[in-house]
Structures are given as C-alpha cells and as structure tokens.
NUTI-193454 format. One line per field, with one value per residue (C-alpha): residue number from 1; x, y, z; residue in one letter. Coordinates in Angstrom, 3 decimals. Each point is the difference from the previous one (the first is absolute). Layout:
<nodes>
i <- (NUM|...)
xx <- (X|...)
yy <- (Y|...)
zz <- (Z|...)
aa <- (a|...)
</nodes>
This chain:
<nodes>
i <- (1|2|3|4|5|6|7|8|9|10|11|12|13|14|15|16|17|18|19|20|21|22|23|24|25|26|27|28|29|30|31|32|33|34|35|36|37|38|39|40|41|42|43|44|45|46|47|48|49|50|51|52|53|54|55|56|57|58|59|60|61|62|63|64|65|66|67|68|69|70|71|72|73|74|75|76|77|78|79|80|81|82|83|84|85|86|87|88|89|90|91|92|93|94|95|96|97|98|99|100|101|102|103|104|105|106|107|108|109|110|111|112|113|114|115|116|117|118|119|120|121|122|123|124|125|126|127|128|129|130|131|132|133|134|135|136|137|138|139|140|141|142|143|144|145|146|147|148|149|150|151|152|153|154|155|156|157|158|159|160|161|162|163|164|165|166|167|168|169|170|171|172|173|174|175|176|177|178|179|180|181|182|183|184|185|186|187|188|189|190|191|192|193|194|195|196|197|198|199|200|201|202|203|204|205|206|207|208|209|210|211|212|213|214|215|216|217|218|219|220|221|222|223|224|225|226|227|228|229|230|231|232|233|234|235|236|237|238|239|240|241|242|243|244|245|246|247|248|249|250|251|252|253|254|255|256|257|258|259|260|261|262|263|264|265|266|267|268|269|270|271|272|273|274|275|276|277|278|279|280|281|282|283|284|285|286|287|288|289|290|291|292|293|294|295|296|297|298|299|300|301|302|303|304|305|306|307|308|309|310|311|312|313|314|315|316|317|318|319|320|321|322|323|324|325|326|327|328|329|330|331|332|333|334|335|336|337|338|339|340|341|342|343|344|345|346|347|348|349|350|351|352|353|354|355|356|357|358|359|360|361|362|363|364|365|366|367|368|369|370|371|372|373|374|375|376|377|378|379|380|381|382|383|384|385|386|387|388|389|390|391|392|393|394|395|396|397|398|399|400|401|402|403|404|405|406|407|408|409|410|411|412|413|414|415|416|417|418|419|420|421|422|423|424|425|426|427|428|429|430|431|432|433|434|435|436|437|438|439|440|441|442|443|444|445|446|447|448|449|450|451|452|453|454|455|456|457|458|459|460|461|462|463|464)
xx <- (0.000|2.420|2.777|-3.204|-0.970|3.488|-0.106|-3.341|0.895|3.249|-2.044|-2.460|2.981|1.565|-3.323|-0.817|2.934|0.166|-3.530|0.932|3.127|-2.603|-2.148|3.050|1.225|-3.353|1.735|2.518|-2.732|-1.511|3.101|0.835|-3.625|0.023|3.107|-0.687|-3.290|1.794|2.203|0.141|-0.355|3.551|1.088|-2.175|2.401|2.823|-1.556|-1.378|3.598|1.296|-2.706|0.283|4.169|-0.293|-1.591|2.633|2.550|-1.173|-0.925|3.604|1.311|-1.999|0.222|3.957|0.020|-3.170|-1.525|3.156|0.043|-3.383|1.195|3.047|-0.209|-2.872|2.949|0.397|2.917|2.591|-1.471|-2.448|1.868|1.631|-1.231|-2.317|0.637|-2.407|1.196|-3.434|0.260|3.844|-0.458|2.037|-2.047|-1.318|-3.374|-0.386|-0.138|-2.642|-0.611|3.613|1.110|-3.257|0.442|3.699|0.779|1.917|2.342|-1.202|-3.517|-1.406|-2.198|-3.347|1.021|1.435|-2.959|-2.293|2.471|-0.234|-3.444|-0.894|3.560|-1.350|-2.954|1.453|2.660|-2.370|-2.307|2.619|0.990|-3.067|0.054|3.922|-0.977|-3.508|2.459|2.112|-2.655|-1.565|2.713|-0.276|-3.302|0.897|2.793|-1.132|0.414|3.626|2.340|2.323|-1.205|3.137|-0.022|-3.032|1.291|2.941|-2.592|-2.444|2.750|1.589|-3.693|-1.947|2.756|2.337|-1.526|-3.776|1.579|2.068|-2.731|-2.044|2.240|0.261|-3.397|-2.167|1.425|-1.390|4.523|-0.112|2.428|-2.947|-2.407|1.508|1.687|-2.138|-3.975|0.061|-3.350|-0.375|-2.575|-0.880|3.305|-1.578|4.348|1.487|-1.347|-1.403|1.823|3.111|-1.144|-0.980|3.602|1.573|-2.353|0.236|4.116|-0.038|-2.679|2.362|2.655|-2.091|-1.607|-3.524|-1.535|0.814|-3.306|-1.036|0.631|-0.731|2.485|-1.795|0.916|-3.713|-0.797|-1.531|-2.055|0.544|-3.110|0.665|-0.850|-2.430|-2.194|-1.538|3.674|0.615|-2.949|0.099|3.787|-0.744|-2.978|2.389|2.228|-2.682|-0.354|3.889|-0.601|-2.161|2.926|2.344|-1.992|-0.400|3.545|1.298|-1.896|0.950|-3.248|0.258|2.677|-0.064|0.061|3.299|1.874|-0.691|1.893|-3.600|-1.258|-3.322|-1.079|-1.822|-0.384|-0.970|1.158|0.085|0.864|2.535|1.236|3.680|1.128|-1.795|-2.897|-3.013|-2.668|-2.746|-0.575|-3.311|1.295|2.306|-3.464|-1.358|2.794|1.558|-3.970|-0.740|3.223|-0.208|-3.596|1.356|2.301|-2.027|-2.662|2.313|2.233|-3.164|-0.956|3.754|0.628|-3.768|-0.740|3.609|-0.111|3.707|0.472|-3.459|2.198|2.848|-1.602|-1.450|3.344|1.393|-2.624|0.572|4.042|-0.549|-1.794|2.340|2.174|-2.997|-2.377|0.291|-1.018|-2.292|-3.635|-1.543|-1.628|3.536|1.366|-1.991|0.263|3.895|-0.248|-2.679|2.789|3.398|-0.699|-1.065|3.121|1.725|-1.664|0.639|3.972|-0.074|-0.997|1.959|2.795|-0.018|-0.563|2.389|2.824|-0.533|-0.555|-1.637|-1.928|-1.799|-2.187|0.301|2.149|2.036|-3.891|-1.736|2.963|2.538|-1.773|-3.482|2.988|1.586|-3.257|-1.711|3.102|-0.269|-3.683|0.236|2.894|-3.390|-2.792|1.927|1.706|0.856|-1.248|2.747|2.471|0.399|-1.425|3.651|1.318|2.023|-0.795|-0.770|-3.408|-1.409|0.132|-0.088|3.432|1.487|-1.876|0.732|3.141|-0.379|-1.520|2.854|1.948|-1.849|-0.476|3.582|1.830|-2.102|0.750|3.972|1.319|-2.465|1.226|3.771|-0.611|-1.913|2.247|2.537|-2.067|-0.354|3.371|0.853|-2.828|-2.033|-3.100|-1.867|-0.813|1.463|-2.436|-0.985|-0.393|-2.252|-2.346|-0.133|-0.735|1.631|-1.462|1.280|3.421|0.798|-1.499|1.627|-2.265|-3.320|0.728|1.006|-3.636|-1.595|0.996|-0.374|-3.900|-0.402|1.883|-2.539|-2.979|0.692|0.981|-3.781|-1.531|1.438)
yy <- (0.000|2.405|-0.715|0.256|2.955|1.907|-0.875|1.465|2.780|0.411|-0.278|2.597|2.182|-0.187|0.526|3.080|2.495|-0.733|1.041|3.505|0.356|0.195|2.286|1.893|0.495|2.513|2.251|0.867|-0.376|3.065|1.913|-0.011|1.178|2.666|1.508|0.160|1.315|2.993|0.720|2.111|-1.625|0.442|-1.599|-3.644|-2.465|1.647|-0.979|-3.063|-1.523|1.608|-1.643|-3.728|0.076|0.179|-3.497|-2.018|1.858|-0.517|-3.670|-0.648|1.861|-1.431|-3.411|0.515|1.702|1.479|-3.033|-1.287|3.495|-0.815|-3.018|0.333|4.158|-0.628|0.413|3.655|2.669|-2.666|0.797|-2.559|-3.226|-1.104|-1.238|-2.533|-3.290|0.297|-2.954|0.156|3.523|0.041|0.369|-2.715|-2.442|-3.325|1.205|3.230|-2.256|-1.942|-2.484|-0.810|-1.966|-1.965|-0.410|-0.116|2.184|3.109|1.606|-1.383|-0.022|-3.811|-2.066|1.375|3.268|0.330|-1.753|2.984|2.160|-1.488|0.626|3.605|2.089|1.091|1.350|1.608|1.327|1.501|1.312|1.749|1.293|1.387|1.772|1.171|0.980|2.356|1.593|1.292|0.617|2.810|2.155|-0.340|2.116|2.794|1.330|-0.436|2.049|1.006|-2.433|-2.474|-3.576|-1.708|2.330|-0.876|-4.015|0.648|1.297|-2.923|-2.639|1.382|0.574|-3.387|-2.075|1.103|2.495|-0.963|-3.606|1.155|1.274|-2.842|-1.948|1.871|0.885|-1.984|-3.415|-2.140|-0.011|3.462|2.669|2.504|-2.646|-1.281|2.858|2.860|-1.924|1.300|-1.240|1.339|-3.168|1.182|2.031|3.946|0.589|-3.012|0.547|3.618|1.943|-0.635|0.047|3.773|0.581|-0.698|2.047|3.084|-0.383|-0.277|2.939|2.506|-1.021|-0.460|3.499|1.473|-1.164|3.705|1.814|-1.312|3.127|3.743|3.044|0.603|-3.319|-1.423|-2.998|-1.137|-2.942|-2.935|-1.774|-3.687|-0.009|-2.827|-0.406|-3.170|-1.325|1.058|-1.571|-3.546|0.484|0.551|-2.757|-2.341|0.417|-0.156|-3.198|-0.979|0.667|-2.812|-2.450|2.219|-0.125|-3.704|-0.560|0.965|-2.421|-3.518|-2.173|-2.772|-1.111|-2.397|0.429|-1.537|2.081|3.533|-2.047|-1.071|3.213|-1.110|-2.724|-3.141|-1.087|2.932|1.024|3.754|2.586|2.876|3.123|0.778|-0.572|-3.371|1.457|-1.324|2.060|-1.019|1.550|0.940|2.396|1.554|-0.146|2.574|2.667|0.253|0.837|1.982|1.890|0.343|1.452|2.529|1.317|0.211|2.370|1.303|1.297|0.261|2.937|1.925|0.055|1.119|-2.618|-0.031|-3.207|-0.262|0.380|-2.047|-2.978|0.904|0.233|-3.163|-2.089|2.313|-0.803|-3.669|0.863|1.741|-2.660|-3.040|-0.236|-1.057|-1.641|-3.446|1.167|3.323|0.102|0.954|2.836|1.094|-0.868|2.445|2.625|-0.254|-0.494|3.593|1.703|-0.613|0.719|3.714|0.654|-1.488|2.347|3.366|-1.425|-0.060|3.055|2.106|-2.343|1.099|3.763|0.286|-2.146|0.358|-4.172|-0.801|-3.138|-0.641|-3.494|1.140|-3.380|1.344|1.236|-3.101|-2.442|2.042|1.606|-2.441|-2.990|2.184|0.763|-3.127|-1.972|3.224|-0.416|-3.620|0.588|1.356|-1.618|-3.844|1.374|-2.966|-2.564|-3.158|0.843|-3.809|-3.189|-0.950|1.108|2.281|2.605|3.505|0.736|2.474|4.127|3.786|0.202|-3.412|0.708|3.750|-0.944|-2.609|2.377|2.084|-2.722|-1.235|3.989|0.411|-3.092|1.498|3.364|-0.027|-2.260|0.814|3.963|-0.728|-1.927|2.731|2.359|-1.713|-1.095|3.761|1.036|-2.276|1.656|-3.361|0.899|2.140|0.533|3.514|2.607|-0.035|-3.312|0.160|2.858|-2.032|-2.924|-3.249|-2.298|2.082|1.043|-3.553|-2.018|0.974|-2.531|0.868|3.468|-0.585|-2.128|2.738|2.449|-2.392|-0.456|3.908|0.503|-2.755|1.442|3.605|-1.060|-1.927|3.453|1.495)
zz <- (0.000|1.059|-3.093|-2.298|1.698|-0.577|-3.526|-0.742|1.744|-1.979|-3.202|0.930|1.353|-3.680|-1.686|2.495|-0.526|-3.917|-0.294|2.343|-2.495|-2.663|1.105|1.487|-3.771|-0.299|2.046|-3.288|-1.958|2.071|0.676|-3.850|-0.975|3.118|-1.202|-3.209|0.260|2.579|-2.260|-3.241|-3.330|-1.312|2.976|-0.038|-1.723|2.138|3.173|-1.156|-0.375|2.688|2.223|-2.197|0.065|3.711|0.321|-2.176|2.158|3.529|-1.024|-0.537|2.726|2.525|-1.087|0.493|3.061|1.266|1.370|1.649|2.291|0.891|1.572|1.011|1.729|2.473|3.404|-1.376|-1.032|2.529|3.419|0.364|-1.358|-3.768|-2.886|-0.113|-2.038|-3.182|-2.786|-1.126|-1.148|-1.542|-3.785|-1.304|2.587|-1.350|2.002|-2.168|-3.036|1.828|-3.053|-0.133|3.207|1.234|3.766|0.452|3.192|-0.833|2.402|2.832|-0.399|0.916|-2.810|0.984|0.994|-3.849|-1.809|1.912|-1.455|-3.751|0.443|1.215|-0.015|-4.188|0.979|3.755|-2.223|-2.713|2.530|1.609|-3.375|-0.606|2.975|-0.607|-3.913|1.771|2.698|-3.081|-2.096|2.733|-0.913|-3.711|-0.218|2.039|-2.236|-3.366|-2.893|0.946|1.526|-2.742|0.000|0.868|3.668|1.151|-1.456|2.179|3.395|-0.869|0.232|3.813|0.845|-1.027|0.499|2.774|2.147|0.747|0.226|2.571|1.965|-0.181|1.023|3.179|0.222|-2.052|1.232|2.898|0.932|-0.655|2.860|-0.709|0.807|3.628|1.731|-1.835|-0.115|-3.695|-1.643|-3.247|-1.495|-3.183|-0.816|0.365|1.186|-1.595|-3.486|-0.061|2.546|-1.803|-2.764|0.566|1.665|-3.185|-2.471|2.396|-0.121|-3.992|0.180|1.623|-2.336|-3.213|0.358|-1.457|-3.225|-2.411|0.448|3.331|1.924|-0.496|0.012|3.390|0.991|0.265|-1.573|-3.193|-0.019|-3.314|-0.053|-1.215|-3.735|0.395|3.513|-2.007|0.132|3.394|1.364|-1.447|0.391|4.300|-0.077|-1.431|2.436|2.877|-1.638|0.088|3.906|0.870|-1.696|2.240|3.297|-0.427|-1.033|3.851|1.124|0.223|-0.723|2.035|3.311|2.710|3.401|0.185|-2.434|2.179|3.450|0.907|1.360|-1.933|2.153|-1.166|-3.889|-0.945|-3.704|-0.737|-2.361|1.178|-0.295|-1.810|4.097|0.444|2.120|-0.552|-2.209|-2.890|-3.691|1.310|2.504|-3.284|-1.645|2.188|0.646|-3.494|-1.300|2.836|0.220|-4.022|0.572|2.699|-2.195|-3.354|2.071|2.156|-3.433|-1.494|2.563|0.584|-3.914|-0.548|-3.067|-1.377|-1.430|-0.183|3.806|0.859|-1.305|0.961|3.934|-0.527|0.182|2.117|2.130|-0.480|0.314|3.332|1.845|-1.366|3.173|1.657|-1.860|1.408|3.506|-0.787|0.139|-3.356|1.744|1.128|-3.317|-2.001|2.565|-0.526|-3.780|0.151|2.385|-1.318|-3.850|1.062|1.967|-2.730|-2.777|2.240|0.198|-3.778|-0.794|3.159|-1.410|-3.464|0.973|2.975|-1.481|-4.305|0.195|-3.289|0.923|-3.432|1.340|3.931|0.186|3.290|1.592|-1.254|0.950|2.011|2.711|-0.120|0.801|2.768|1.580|-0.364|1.703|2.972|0.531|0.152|2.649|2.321|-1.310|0.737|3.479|1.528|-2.236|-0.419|-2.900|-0.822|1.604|0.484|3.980|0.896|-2.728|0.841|0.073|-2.405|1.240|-1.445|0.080|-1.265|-3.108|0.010|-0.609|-2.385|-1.963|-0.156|-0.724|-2.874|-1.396|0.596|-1.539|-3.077|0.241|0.804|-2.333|-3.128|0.622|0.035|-3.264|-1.279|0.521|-1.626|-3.542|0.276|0.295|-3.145|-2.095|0.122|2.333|-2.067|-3.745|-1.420|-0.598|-3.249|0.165|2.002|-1.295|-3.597|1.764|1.610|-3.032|-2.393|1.077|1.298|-2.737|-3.401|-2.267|1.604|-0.794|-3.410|0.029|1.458|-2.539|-2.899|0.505|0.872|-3.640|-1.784|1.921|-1.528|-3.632|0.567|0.948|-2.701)
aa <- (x|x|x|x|x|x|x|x|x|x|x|x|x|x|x|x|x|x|x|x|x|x|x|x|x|x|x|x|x|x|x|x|x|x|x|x|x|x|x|x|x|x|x|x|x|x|x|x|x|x|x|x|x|x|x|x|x|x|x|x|x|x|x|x|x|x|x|x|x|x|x|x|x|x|x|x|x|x|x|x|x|x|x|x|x|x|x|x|x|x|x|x|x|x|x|x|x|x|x|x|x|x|x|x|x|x|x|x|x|x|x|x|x|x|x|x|x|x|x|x|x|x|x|x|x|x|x|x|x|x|x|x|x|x|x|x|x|x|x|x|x|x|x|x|x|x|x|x|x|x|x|x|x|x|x|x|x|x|x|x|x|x|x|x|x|x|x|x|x|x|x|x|x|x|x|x|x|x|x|x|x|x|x|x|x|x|x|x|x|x|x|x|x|x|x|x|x|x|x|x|x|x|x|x|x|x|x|x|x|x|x|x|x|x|x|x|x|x|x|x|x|x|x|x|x|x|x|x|x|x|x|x|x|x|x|x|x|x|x|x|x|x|x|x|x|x|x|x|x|x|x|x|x|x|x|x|x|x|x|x|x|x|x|x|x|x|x|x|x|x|x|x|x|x|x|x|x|x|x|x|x|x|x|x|x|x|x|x|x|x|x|x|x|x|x|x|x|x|x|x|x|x|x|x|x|x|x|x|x|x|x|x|x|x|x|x|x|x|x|x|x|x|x|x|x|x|x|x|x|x|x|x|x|x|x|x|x|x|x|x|x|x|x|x|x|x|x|x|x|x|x|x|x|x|x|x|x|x|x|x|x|x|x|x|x|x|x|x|x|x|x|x|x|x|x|x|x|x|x|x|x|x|x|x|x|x|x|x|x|x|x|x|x|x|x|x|x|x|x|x|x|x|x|x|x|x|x|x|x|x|x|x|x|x|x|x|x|x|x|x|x|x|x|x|x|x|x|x|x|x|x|x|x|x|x|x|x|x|x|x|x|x|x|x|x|x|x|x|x|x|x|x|x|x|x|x|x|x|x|x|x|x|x|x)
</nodes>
C-alpha cells in the first residue's frame, strides 16, 4: 500500500508542475502582448525580441547554474553554514538528463532517492525556470522604447538566473538562513519574485534615464498612453492567467507525514506550502480571486476608470497579498490586495515627479513596492504564526520580514545598478537619440526598413 502509494503520488507530482509550467508560459504570452500594446508602433518588433531572446537565454543559464544555487546557497552569504551537496542539480549530472541513466545513484544519492529524482527534477527545474525567466521579464516592460537589447539580455541573465535564485534559496527554501533565524514567509513570492524584481528595474531606471518626450521644460510629466488598451488588457488577463500556474507551482501537491519529520501526525497526506507547511489549493482559490478583486476596484476607484491602471491594480493587488496567501482570510486578502495597490499608485507617480523615474508599465509600483509591502504586511498580519513545521525555526514577526524585504529589494537593486552603470559607461545601456526618435524597429532592423519603404514606394506608384 504504502510503495503503491509513493508511486502514485510521484506520478501525480510529475503530472502537476508540468501542467503549472504550461499555464506559467501565458505569463510571456501576456508580458509580450502588454508591452507591445504600451508601446509605440515603431517600437513592437523591437520589444517583441527583446522580450522572446530573454527566454532562450535564461533557459540556458539557469539550467547551468541557476538551479544549482537554489540548492546548494540556502546556509547564506558564509555565516550560517557552506554549501550544500546538490548532484542532482550540477549540469553535467546523469539526473539532469533524466532519460539517460535509469536508476543508477549519482553522487551519493541512494537507488530510490535517484529514481524520484529521474522522475520530477524536469519539471521542478522548469517550474523554477519559469519563475526565474518572469522575475527577469518584470524589468523588461518598464524600460522600453530606449534601452539596447543585448543590456537588458545581459540584466535578465544576473536577474533570472543568479540573483532571485539566490534569494530563494535563502528565503524561498524550507533550509533557507532567512527562513530559520529571520521567520521569513514569503508563500507565494510577493519579495522573492516581485520585490526584486522591482529592485532591479528601479536600478536600470536611474541609469537608463526618461523615454525623449516624457518630461516638460518645467519638469512635469507627460503621460504615453499604450498604443493599444485592447493589447494591454488581454496582454494583463493573460498574465492573471499565468498566475494561477504560478500560485500552484509553490505548492507541492501532495507529501507525507513522514517526509516534514512527522510534525503531521497520523496518515495523513497533505499538500504544502514552498516551506512544507501544510495548506490546500482551495485556500489559494479564495485569496488570489479575492485579493485580485480588491485590487481591480480598488485601482478601479484611485485611477478613476483608467483602464491601464485598473489592471495594472489588479495584480498588484494579487502581488501585494502573495506573502500571505496560504494563511490569510479571503476577507483579509482583498482588503490587502484593495490597500497596497493604492499606496503603490501614489509611489509611482510622487516617484516619477520627485525623482524624473520614467516607469512606462509601473513595473517597480506594480512589482517593486506591491512585493515590498505585501512581504511587510504579512510580517503583522501572520505575527507569530510558525515559519515552518520543522522546530526550532523562528517564528514569523514585523521585523524578520521587514528585513527580508530589504533583502530581497536590495540584492535587486545593488548589483543590477553597478551593472548598469557600467553598460552605461561603455555606451551599451541605451539606444542613441535619433535612434530612438525614428524608431527602435527601424534603426535596429535594416531589412524591415528596407520592407517598410518598399511597400510605401509600391503603394504610391498604385495611387498614382
């Protein structure tokens, strides 16, 4: 019973986090059709590649390195312990070609323990891919229509596949430092994924500079209305849909009481959190649509019917209460996903008039500060509440997720500037001018133009 058990269990494990990297993959489908439709028509195929490039890239990347630092960084910058052993992760392994070796143990890793692995490490790995290729993707929208492709290439890589890895594996693992001596719960990644995230789009912001046009002589600001709201809206639904792959994704679907050092008592089989706490998809049911709902009225009432920040509210909504989701109640969920998208839309806007920050999505609002907040309120709202199910961990508080936060904004923020600054300092950050008043498509793309002006040429001679 209990070997037959494990293997239907393993087999529905498989089966469960292919089917969230599927749905996942939406997310890029609505990031490409969001950016495209904020962006100005002789800009589209520009940002189109720069958004597809970035998944081939990160894919690589992380398959050669990102997803060994998940594994192997959870003791922290060296104050908390080593590395940790991780042959199932090491690139060259016989168990990352998991159709190559059968059951052979690798590097340690006894028969069974390496036939689980033959099984699920694909579709662990290309979940946590997907979540690596979103965490760079953030930062593509907000600085489109001026930065070079291979720059932002250069900020996806560090950001999808070495720094958010980093800090999931301190915070985001049920080892993690963050996780024991700080409480850290983050559950559905509103610091792992977004806060970050935000960090590094703010950092290339500075850098990167306004869009030409954005601001007055008086220093006020111009608003660019996206070029297609039809775009922008199936772009943003799409990736409300990408979500629900995502929120399921850091869960694992099934565990037994003996595999989280029987603090669940009995026979009892469970799903669990990303820390191996118990929690159900019907509790992530109820606070991802009730947070969503708080923030699509909530942006609905602060942007007065813009339709561009009604959506935009809605996953910041959904972004704010993340930390917390497993545990809120759904009435607490939407009051959080109504409260932290309006703070978030005021930071925008003093942002972008106090500091010249030319947001053109809101990524850092949406993302950024929604992530920081959301990981902050859940600090409060969980006071007390068990970190993990494993003893000896610090219990959850205001300020052991205070400063997670930081952490998390930070390790995006520091490293992503420095870089920055240095793509900038080699004249490979940002498009030249006049490039980018005739266009990214045009200047960048020699044979479309020469397309471009062939048609015009046969339409006219047609006319005439």
């Amino acid at each position: 019973m209990g070997d037959n058990l494990s293997a239907v269990t393993t087999v529905f494990t498989e089966f469960y986090y292919w089917v969230t990297v599927v749905i996942m993959f939406l997310i890029h489908v609505g990031f490409c059709m969001y950016e495209v439709g904020a962006s100005r028509r002789r800009n589209h195929l520009h940002t189109l590649m720069k958004n597809t490039m970035a998944i081939p890239l990160v894919t690589v990347t992380f398959f050669f390195f990102g997803w060994y630092i998940y594994f192997a960084f959870p003791n922290g910058p060296g104050f908390t312990g080593g590395l940790t052993a991780a042959p199932q992760a090491v690139p060259w392994s016989p168990l990352m070609g998991t159709h190559l070796s059968g059951p052979t143990p690798d590097g340690g890793i006894d028969a069974a323990t390496a036939a689980l692995w033959h099984r699920l490490n694909g579709v662990f790995w290309a979940a946590f891919l997907l979540f690596s290729i979103t965490t760079a993707s953030i930062v593509s929208g907000s600085i489109i229509e001026r930065v070079r492709s291979g720059a932002f290439w250069i900020i996806a890589v560090l950001v999808g596949s070495v720094l958010w890895i980093i800090d999931a594996a301190w915070g985001w693992h049920f080892g993690g430092w963050m996780v024991k001596l700080l409480g850290y719960h983050d559950a559905y990644a509103s610091g792992v994924v977004h806060a970050i995230a935000g960090g590094a789009a703010l950092a290339t912001l500075i850098v990167l500079g306004p869009r030409i046009g954005k601001f007055r002589a008086d220093g006020t600001a111009r608003d660019i209305p996206p070029h297609n709201p039809w775009l922008v809206t199936i772009g943003l639904f799409l990736i409300y849909t990408g979500f629900w792959g995502f929120y399921a994704a850091c869960n694992i679907p099934v565990i037994s009481p003996a595999a989280i050092a029987g603090q669940i008592t009995g026979e009892t089989w469970t799903a669990t959190n990303i820390y191996l706490a118990p929690t159900t998809l019907s509790a992530i049911t109820f606070n991802f649509l009730m947070s969503l709902s708080g923030g699509l009225m909530a942006g609905y009432i602060i942007s007065k019917g813009n339709a561009f920040w009604t959506y935009s509210c809605g996953l910041c909504g959904v972004i704010g209460a993340s930390a917390g989701n497993d545990l809120y109640h759904p009435i607490q969920a939407m009051l959080i996903g109504a409260i932290v998208p309006v703070i978030c839309y005021k930071l925008h806007y003093w942002v972008e008039n106090r500091f010249k920050v030319d947001d053109a999505v809101g990524a850092v609002a949406v993302h950024g500060y929604g992530g920081f907040l959301g990981v902050v309120v859940a600090g409060f709202m969980l006071w007390g509440q068990p970190s993990s199910p494993y003893e000896g961990y610090a219990a959850i508080t205001p300020w052991g997720n205070f400063i997670g936060a930081v952490i998390m904004f930070a390790l995006g923020f520091i490293p992503i500037y420095i870089v920055a600054k240095i793509l900038n300092g080699m004249n490979l950050l940002r498009v030249p001018a006049k490039v980018e008043l005739e266009g990214l498509d045009f200047s960048n793309n020699q044979a479309y133009e020469a397309a471009i002006r062939e048609v015009a040429a046969a339409e006219r001679a047609m006319v005439k």
